[in-house]
N, C-alpha and C positions, 0 to 999 in steps of 0.2 A: 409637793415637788419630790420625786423620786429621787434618791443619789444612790451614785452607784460606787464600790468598792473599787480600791487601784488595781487588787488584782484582774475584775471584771473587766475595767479599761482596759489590761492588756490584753488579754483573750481575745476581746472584742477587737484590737487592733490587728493583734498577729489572725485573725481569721479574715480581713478584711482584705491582709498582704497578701495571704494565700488563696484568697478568691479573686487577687489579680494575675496571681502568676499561675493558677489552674485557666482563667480565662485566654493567658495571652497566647498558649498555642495554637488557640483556639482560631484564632485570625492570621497565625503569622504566615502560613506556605499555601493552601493551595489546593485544591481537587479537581479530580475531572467531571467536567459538564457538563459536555456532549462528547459521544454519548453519556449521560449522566449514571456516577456508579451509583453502586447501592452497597451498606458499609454493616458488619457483625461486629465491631467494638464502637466505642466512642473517640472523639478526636481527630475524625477519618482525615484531618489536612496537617498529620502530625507524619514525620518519618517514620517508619515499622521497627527500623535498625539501624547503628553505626557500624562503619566499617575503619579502622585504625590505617590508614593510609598508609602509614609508614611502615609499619609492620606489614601490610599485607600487600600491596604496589605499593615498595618504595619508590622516590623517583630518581631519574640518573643522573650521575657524576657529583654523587654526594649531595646532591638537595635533597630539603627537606620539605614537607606541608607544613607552613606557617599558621598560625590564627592573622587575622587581617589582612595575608595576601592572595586575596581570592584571586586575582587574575594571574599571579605566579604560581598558585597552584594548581589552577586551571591548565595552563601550559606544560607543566611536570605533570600532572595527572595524564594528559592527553599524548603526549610523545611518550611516559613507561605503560602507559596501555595498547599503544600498537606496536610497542617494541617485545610484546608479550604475545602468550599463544591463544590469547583470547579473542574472539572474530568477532564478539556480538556484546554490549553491557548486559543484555539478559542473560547471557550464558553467566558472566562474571559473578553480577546477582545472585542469580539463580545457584549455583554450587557457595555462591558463600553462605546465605539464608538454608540452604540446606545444610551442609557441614557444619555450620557453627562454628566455625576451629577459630583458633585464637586471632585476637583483633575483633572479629565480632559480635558486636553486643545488640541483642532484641531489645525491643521498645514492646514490644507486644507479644500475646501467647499465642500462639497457633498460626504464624507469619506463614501465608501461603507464596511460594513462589512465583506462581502467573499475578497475585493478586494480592497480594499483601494483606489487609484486613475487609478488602472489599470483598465482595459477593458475587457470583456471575448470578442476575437478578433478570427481570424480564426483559426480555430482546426488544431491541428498541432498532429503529431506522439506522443508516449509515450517511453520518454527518458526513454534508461536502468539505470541512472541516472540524478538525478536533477542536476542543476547547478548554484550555484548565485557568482557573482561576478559582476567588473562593466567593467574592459578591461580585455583582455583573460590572463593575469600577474594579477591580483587582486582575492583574495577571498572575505571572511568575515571580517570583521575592528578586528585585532587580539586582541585590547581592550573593543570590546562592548557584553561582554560576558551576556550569557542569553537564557534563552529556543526559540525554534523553533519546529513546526509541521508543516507538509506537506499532506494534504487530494485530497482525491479524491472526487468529491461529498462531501456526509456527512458521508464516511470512513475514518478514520486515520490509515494512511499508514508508518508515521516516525513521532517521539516523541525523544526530546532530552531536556537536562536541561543544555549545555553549549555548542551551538551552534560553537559559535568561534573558541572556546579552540576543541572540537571534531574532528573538519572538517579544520582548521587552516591547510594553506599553505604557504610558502614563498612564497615575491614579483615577481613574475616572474614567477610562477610556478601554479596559478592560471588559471580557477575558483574553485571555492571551489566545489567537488563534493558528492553529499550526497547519499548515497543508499537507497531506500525506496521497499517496498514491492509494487512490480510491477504488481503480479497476482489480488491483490486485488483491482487495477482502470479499469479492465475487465466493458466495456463497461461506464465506466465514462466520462463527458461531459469535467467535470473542474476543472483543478488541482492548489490547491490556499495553499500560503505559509505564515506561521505567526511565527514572530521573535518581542522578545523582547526584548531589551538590556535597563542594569539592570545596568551599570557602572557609571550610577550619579542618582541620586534620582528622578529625573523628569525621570521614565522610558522612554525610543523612541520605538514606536510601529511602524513596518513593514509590511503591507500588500500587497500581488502581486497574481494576479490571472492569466490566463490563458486558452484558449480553447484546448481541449483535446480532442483526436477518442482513444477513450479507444478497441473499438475495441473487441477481444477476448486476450486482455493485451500481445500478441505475447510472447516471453518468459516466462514463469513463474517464481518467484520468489521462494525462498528456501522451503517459507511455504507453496508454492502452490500446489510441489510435493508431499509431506507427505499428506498435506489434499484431494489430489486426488486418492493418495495410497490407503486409507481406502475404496472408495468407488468402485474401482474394484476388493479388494480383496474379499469384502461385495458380489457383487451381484456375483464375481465366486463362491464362496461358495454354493450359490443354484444354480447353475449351476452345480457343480459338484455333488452335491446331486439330481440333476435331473437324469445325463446318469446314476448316480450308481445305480439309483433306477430301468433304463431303465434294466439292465441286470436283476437283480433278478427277473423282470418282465417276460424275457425273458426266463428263465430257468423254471418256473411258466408255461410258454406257452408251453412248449417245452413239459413235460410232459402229459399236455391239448390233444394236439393229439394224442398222444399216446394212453389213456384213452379212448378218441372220441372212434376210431374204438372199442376199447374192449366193450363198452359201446354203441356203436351201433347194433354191432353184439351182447350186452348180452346175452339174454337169449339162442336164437338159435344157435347162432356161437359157445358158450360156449363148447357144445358138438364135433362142428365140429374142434376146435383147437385142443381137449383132442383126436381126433383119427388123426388132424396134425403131434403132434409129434409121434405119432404112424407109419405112412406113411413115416417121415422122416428118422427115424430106420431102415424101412426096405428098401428104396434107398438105403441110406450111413451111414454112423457114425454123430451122434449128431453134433459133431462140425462142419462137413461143411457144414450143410446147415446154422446153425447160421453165420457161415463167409462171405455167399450166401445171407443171409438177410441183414449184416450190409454194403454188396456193393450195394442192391438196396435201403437200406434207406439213402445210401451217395448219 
């Protein structure tokens, strides 16, 4: 029977602790799935970065980010973010993972701003919706509430301010599926997804990109049909105003020939039509030879 030393037992224990808690990022948030990224570090459903809430969007009238008040943070997060000169969360992102300035701390080396640790990888179709989750039962972490945007290129295509809580599924019934205007990645390369979750004060920043054949975006999206409405109502308009124009051109013409001959014949014929109807009289009665003319002008 082998025995083993108590120093061995501890080792053995404290590696066993720290093969649970190297594992548990591992499950705890989330990636995207469709389109599905493709990732250059390891732990690809871990945050890239913190961002120090309070230090960098404080919130207003003296509050603060709490730890456990994720939907009070959520609220201050969402009202000093549009009280701010920020338009977009990838712009916010975006200049804080670059600047680095204080408040923010990297999780990762070489945190790209479209794309966090992910890869723009081989172009893949454009999901009639997006999908983030981490196994095909998991969505969104139903406590990391917090805005998300979803672009195309440098389009924003979905905008939301509680991600979670919006797109939230039970266990088992995941991935979280998000709708996004689909007409608008119409020939877009790369579809890149940005989430903040706002439920402890040290914000966790999400970034996920992906290659995309945008294509001619195959289905349209809801706004796609309206905004295409307008422009074939637009140009039938002068279409129709074209043939309507054709006809009264046509009745214009029609009387032209008529005129022609009188107006060729003017001067001389003049006479010789005034002793026609004279001639015509004395064949037949007036009206059948006018009956006679309008079968040879048929």
């Amino acid at each position: 029977m082998v025995s083993y030393s108590p120093l061995f037992k501890a080792f053995a224990a404290t590696a066993a602790i720290l093969a649970l808690f190297q594992a548990a990022p591992v499950d705890a948030h989330g990636r995207l799935m469709k389109p599905l990224a493709e990732y250059k570090a390891p732990n690809p459903d871990s945050p890239v970065a913190a961002i120090d809430g309070n230090k960098v969007l404080p919130a207003a009238n003296g509050k603060t980010y709490v730890t456990g008040q994720r939907d009070a943070n959520t609220e201050a997060f969402t009202a000093a973010f549009k009280a701010s000169n920020y338009t977009s969360l990838r712009q916010f992102l975006s200049e804080k993972i670059t600047n680095k300035g204080p408040g923010v701390i990297p999780y990762a080396r070489d945190v790209d701003p479209q794309c966090g640790i992910s890869r723009i990888g081989t172009p893949q179709p454009l999901p009639d919706q997006m999908e983030f989750g981490f196994r095909p039962g998991e969505g969104f972490v139903f406590d990391h509430l917090g805005p998300c945007e979803l672009w195309c290129d440098d389009t924003r295509v979905m905008a939301d301010d509680n991600c979670a809580n919006t797109y939230k599924v039970g266990f088992g019934e995941g991935p979280s599926k998000v709708p996004y205007d689909k007409a608008k990645c119409a020939g877009a390369k790369v579809m890149s997804f940005y989430w903040l979750a706002v439920h402890v004060p040290e914000f966790q920043v999400y970034i996920y990109c992906a290659a995309v054949d945008g294509g001619s975006a195959g289905p349209s999206a809801g706004t796609a049909k309206p905004s295409s409405a307008p422009s074939p109502s637009s140009t039938s308009k002068p279409t129709t105003r074209s043939p309507s124009s054709a006809p009264s051109s046509a009745p214009s013409s029609a009387p032209a020939p008529a005129s022609t001959p009188s107006s060729s014949a003017g001067p001389a014929p003049v006479p010789s039509s005034s002793p026609t109807p004279a001639r015509v009289p004395t064949s037949a009665p007036a009206p059948a030879p006018t009956r006679k003319c309008r079968v040879r002008g048929a």
